[in-house]
Structure formats: structure tokens, C-alpha cells
Backbone as CSV, one residue per row, in Angstrom:
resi,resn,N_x,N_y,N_z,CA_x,CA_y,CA_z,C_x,C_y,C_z
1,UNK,29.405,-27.724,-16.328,28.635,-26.706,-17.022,27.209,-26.710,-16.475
2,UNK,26.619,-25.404,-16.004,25.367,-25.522,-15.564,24.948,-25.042,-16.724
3,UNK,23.561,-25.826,-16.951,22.391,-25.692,-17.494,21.041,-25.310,-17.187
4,UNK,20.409,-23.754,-17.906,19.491,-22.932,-17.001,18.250,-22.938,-17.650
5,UNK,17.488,-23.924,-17.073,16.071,-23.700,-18.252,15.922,-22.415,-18.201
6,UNK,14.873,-22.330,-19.667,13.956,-21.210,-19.728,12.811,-21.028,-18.935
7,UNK,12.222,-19.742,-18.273,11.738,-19.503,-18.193,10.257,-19.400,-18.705
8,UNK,8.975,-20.345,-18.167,7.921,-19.876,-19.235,7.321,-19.000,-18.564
9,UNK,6.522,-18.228,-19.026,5.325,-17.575,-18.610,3.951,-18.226,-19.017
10,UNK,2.984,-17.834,-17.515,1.775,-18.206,-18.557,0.759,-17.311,-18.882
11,UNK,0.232,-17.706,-20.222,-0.389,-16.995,-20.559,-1.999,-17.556,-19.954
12,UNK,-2.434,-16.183,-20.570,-3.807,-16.738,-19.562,-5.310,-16.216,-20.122
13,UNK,-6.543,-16.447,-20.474,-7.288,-15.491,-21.016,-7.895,-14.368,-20.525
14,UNK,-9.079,-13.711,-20.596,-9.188,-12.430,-20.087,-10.069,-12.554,-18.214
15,UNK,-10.301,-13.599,-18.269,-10.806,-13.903,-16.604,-9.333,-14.481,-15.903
16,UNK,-8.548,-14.709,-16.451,-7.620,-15.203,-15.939,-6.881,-16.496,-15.340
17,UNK,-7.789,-17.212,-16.467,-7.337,-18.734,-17.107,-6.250,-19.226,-17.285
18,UNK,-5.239,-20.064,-17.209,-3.981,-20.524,-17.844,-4.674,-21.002,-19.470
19,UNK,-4.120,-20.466,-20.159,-4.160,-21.069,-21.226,-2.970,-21.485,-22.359
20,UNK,-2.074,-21.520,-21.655,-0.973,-22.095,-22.291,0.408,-21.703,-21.657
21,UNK,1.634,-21.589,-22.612,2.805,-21.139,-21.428,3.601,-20.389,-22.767
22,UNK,4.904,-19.700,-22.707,5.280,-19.191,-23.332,6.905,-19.276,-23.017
23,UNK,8.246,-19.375,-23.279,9.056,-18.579,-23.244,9.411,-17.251,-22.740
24,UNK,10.170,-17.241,-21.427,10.182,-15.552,-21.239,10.647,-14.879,-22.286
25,UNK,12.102,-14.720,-22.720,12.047,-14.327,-23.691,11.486,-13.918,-25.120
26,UNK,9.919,-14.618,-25.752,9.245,-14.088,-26.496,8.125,-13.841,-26.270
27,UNK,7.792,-13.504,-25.267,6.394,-12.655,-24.348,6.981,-11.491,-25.225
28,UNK,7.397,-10.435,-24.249,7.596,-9.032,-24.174,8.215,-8.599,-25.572
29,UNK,6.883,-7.945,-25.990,7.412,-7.237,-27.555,6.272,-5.930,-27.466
30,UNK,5.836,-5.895,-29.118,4.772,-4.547,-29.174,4.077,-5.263,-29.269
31,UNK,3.664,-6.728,-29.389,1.816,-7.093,-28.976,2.012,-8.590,-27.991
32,UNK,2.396,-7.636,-26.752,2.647,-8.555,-25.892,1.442,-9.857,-25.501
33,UNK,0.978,-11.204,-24.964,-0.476,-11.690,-24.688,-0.410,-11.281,-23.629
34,UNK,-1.466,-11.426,-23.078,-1.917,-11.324,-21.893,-1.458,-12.719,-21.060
35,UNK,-0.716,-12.195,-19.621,-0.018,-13.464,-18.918,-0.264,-12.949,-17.425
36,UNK,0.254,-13.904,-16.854,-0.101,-13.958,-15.337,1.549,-13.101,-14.884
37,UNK,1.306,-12.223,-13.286,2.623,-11.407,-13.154,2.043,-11.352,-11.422
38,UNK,2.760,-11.008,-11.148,2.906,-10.275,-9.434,3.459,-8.893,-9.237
39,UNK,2.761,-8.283,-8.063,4.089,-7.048,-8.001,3.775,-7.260,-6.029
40,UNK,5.078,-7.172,-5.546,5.389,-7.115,-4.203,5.600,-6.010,-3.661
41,UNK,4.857,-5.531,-2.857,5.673,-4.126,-2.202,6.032,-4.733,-0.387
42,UNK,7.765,-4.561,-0.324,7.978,-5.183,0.629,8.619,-4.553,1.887
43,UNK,7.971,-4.344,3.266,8.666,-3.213,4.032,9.519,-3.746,5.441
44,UNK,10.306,-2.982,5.410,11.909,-3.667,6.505,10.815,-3.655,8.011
45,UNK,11.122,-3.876,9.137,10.755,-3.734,10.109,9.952,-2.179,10.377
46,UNK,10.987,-1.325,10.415,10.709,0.086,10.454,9.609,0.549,9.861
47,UNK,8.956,-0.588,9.156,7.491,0.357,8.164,8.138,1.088,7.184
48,UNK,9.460,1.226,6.572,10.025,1.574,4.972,10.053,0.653,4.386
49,UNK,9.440,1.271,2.940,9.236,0.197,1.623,10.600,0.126,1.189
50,UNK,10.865,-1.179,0.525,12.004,-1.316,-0.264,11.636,-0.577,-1.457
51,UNK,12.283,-0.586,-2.358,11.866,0.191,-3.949,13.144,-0.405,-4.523
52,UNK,13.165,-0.560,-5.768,14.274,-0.805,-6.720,14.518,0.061,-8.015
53,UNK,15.240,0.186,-7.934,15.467,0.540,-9.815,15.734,-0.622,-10.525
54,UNK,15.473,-0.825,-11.646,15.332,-1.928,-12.300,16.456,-1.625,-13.599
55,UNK,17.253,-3.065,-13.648,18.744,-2.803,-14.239,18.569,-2.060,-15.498
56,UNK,19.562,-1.234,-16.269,19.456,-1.353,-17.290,19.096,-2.148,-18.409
57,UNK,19.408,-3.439,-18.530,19.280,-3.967,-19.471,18.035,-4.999,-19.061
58,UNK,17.301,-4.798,-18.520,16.089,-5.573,-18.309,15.240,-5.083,-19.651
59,UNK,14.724,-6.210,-20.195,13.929,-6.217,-21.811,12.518,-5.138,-21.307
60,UNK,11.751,-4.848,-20.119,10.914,-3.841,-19.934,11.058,-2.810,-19.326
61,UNK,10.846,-1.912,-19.424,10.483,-0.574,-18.385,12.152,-0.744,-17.930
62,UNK,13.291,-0.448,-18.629,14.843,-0.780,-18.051,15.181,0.656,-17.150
63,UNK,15.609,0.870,-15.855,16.016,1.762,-15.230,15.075,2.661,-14.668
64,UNK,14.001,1.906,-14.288,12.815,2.988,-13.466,12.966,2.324,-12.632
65,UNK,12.735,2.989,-11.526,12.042,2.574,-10.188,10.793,1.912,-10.218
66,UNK,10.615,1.266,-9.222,9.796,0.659,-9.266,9.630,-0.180,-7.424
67,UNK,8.193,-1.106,-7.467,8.338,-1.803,-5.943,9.047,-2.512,-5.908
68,UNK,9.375,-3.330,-4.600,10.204,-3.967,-4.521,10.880,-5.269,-5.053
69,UNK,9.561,-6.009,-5.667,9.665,-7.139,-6.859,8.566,-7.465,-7.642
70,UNK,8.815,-7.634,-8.893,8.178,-8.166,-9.731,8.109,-9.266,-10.545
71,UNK,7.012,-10.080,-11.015,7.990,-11.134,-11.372,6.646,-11.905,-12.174
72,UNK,6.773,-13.227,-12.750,5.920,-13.932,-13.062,6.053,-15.482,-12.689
73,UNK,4.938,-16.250,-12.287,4.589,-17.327,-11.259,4.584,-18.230,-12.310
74,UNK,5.677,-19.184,-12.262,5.678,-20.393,-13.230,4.719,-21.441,-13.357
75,UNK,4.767,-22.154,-14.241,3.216,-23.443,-14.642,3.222,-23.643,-12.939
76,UNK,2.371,-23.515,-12.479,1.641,-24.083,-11.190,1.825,-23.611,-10.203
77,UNK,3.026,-22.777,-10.077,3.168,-21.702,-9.012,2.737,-21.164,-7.980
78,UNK,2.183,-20.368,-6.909,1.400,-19.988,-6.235,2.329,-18.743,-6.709
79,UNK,1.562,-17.711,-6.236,2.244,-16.511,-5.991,3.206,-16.355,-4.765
80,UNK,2.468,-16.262,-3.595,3.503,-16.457,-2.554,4.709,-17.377,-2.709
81,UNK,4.704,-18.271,-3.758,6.051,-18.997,-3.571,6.870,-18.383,-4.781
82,UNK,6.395,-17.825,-5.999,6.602,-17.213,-6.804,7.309,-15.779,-5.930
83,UNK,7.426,-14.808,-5.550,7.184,-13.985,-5.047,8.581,-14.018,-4.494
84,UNK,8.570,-15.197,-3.296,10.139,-15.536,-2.226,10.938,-15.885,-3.447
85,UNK,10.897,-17.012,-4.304,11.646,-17.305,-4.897,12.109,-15.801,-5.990
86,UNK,11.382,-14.359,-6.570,12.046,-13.557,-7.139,12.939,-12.867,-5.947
87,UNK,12.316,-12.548,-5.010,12.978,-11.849,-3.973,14.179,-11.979,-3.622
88,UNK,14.595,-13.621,-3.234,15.418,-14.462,-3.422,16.531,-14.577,-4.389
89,UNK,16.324,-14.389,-5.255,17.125,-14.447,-6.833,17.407,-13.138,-7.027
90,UNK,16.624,-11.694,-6.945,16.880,-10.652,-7.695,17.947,-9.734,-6.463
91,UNK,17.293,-10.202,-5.305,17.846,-9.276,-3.994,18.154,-9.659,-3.104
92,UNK,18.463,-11.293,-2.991,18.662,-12.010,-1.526,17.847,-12.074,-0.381
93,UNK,16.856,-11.730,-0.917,15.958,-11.379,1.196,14.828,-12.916,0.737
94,UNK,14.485,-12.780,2.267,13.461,-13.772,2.346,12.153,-12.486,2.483
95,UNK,11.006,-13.362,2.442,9.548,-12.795,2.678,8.968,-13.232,3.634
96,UNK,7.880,-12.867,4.347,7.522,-12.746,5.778,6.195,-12.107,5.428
97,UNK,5.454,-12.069,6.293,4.176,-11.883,6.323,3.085,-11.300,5.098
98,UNK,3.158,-12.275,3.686,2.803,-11.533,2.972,1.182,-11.620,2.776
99,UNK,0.736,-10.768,2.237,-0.767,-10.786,2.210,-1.175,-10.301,1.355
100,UNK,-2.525,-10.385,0.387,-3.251,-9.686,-0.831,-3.223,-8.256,-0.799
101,UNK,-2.735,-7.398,-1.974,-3.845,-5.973,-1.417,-4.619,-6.129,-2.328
102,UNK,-4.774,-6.110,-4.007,-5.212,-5.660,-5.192,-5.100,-7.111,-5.915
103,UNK,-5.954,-8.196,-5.606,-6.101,-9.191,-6.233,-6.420,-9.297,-7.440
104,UNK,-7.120,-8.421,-8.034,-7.725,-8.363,-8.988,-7.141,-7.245,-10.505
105,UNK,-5.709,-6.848,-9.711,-5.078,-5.775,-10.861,-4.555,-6.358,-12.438
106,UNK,-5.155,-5.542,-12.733,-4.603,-5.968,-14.329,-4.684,-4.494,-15.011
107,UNK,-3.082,-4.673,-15.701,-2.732,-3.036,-16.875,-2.224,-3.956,-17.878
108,UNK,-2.236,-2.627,-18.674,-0.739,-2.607,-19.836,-0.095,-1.458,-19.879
109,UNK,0.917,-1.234,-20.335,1.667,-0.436,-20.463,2.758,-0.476,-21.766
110,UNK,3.366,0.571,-22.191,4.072,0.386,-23.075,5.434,1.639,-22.913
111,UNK,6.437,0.866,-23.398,7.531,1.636,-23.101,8.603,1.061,-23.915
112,UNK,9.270,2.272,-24.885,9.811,1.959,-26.435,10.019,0.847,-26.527
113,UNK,8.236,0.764,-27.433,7.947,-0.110,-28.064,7.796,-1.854,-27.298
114,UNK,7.784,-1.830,-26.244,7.810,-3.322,-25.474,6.654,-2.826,-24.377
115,UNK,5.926,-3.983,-24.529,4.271,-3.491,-24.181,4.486,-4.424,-22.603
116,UNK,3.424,-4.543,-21.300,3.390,-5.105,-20.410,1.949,-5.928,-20.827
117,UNK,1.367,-6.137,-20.524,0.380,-6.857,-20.681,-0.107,-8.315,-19.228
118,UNK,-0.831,-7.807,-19.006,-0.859,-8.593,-17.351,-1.599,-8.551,-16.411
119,UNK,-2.359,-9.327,-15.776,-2.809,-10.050,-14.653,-2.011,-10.075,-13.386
120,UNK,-2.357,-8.921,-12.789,-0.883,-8.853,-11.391,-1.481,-8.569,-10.461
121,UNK,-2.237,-9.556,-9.380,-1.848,-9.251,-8.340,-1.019,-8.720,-7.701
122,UNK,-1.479,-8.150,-6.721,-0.627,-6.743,-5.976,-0.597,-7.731,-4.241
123,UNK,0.602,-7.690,-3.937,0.749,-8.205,-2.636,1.868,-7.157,-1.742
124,UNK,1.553,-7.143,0.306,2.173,-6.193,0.826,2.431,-7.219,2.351
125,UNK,3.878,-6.978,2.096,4.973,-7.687,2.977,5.835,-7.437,3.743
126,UNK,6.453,-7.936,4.593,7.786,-7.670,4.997,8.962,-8.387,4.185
127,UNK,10.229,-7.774,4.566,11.020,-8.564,3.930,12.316,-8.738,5.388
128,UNK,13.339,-9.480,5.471,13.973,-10.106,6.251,15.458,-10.139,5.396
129,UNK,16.404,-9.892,6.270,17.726,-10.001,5.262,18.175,-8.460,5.332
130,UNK,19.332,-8.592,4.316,19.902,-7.351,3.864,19.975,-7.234,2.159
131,UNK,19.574,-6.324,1.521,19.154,-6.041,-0.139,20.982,-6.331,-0.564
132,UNK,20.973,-7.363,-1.164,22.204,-7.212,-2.256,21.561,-7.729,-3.433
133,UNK,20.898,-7.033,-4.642,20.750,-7.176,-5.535,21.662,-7.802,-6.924
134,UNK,20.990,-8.616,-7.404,21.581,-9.172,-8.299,21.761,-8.010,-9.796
135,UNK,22.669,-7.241,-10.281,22.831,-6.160,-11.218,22.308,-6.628,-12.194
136,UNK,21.647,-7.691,-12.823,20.714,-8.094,-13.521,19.101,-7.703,-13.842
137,UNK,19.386,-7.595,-12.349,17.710,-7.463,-11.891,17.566,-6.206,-11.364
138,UNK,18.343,-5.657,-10.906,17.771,-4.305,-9.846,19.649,-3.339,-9.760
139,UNK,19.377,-2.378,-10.218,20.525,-1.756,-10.651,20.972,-0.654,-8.997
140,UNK,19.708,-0.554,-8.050,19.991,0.468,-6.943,18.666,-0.259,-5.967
141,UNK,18.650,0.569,-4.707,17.709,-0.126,-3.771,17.680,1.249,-2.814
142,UNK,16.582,1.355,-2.220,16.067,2.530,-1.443,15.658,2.297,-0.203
143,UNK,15.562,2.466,0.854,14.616,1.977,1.857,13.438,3.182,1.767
144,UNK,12.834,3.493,2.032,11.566,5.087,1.928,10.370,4.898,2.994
145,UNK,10.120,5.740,3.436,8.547,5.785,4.053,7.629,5.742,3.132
146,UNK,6.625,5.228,3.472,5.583,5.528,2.189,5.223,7.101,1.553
147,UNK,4.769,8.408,2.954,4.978,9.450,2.080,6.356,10.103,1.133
148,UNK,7.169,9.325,1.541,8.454,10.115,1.151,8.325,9.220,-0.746
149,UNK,8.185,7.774,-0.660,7.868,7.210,-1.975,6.750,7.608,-2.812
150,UNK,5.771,8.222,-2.356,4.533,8.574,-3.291,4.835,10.178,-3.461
151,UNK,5.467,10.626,-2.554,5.320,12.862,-3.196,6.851,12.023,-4.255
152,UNK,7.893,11.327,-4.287,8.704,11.087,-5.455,7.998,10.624,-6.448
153,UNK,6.595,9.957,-6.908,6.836,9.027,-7.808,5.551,10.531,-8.199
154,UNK,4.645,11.562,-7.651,3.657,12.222,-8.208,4.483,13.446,-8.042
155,UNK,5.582,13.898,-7.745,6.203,15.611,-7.767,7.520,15.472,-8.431
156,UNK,8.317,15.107,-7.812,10.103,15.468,-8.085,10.252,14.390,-9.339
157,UNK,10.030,12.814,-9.433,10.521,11.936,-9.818,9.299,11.000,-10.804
158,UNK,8.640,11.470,-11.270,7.272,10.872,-11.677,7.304,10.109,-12.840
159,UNK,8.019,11.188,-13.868,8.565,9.867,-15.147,9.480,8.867,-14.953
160,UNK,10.297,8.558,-13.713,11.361,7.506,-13.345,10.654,6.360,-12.399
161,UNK,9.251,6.512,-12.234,8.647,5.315,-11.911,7.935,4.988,-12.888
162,UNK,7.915,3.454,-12.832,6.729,1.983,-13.642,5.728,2.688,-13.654
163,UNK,4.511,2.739,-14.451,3.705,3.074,-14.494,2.875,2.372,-13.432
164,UNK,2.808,0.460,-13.533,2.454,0.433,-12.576,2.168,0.669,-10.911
165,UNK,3.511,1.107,-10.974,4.248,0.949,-9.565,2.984,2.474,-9.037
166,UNK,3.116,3.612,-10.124,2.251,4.594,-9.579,1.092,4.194,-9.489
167,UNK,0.404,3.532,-10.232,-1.243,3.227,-10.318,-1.162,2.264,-9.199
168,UNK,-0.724,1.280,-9.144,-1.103,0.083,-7.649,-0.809,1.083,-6.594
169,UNK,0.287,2.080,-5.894,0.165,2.479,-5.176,-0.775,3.521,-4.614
170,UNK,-1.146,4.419,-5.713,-2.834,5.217,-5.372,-3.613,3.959,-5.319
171,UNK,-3.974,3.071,-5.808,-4.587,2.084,-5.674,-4.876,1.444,-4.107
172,UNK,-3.586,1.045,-3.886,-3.417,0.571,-2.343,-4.011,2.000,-1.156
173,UNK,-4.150,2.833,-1.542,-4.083,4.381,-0.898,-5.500,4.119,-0.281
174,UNK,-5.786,4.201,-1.842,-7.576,4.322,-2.191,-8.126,2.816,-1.310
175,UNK,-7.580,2.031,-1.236,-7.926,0.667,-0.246,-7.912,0.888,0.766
176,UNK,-7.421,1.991,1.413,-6.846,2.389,2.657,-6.094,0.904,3.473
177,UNK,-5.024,0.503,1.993,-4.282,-0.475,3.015,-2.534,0.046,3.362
178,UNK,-2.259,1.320,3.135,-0.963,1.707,3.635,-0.526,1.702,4.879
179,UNK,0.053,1.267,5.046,0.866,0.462,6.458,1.261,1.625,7.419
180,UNK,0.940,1.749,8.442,1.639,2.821,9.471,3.318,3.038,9.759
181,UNK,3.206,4.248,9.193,4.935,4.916,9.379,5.268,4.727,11.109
């Protein structure tokens, strides 16, 4: 019989302190704390972003699109190791050249009734492998150019992306760190 710890998260104060740890499972409600998170946007050789839809039954934001991983960095974590290890688990790929864009991002969001609340660095990568997603974690997978992912998430498809996923990516825009098609 395998045995699967829990997951903690940590929580953290408003500079972005550890200040304690939590249970994944009783983070995410309607007054979520404020905790530490990542979001990865990760692109194949070709300069196309991965993108995911995110499973149904995921406790946040269930069945939007979204980047390519998200996740939260356990007691002591780094991000970059945080990061391979979701990639790893949700979609099978390894990570490769990853680097900062938006060190400093922090939202919330809310979506029936289960709030985000978070400290997320924004990081932009390659990824290595072939996407077989775990149906837990990621319900579909896309490869996209970057214009072809941003006129979907601001024209045709706009309520079926994360909120974040739209704000970090004008974000990254506005950095002028989008990667050459």
C-alpha cells in the first residue's frame, strides 16, 4: 500500500515571508491566505507555448485554459525545482532553460466561490519530452504560437482562460519578454 503525504502550502505574509504551512486541501476556499505559487509558461523547441486546460475536477479555476504549469513550492523548495517536479507529475516533460519573467506577481482571483490568493512568480522556459498529462491535472494540451495564444485568450476564447494566465501574459508583453516565433 502506498502512502501519499499531504501536500502543504506555504503561507506567507504580505512581503512574502513564510509564515507558516498549510494543508493543500484547506487553503482554497472563499477566504483563501495568502501563499506562495508559481506559474510556468513553457515553449517546445519551435518557439510554441504549451497551454493546458486544467481537469475538471481540480478544486480551482476547473476546465480553463491556462499556461503550461502551475503549482505551489513546498517548505523550502526553490521554484525551479518546484516547477520540474509539477511539470513532471502533471505532464511528464522535463524543464530546460528556465528563467524569471515577473518575479514580483501577485493576484487573487475568484471563481464559484474558491478564491486564488498568491505570490506567483512568473517563469519562461523550454520544455523537453512529449505532453502526456496526468487527467488529474490537465484535461487537454495545445502547442500555440504566442500570437495565436493571446488573440484566443482577448477575442474568440477569453472567458475559458485563468484570469491569471491573461494578466501575466499582457504582463510578459508589456516586459517585452515574448520569445521570437
Amino acid at each position: 500500500m502506498t502512502v501519499t503525504a499531504t501536500e502543504l502550502i506555504v503561507l506567507v505574509d504580505d512581503e512574502g515571508a513564510p509564515i507558516g504551512t498549510m494543508p493543500k486541501p484547506l487553503v482554497h476556499h472563499g477566504e483563501t491566505p495568502l501563499h506562495r505559487a508559481f506559474s510556468a509558461y513553457l515553449f517546445a523547441d519551435d518557439g510554441r507555448l504549451l497551454v493546458t486546460r486544467r481537469a475538471e475536477g481540480k478544486q480551482t479555476f476547473p476546465g480553463m485554459w491556462t499556461n503550461t504549469v502551475c503549482g505551489h513550492p513546498g517548505p523550502g523548495e526553490d521554484d525551479g525545482a518546484a516547477i520540474a517536479r509539477r511539470a513532471s507529475q502533471e505532464l511528464g516533460l522535463q524543464v530546460a532553460d528556465l528563467r524569471p519573467a515577473l518575479p514580483g506577481y501577485r493576484y487573487r482571483a475568484e471563481f464559484r466561490g474558491v478564491v486564488e490568493n498568491e505570490i506567483c512568480p512568473v517563469y519562461l522556459g523550454r520544455f523537453t519530452g512529449t505532453p502526456d498529462p496526468d487527467p488529474r491535472e490537465a484535461g487537454e494540451w495545445e502547442l500555440l504560437g504566442w500570437e495565436e495564444f493571446r488573440r484566443r485568450q482577448e477575442e474568440s476564447q477569453r472567458d475559458e482562460w485563468s484570469p491569471w494566465c491573461r494578466e501575466q501574459a499582457r504582463l510578459i508583453e508589456q516586459a517585452g519578454l515574448v520569445p521570437p516565433s
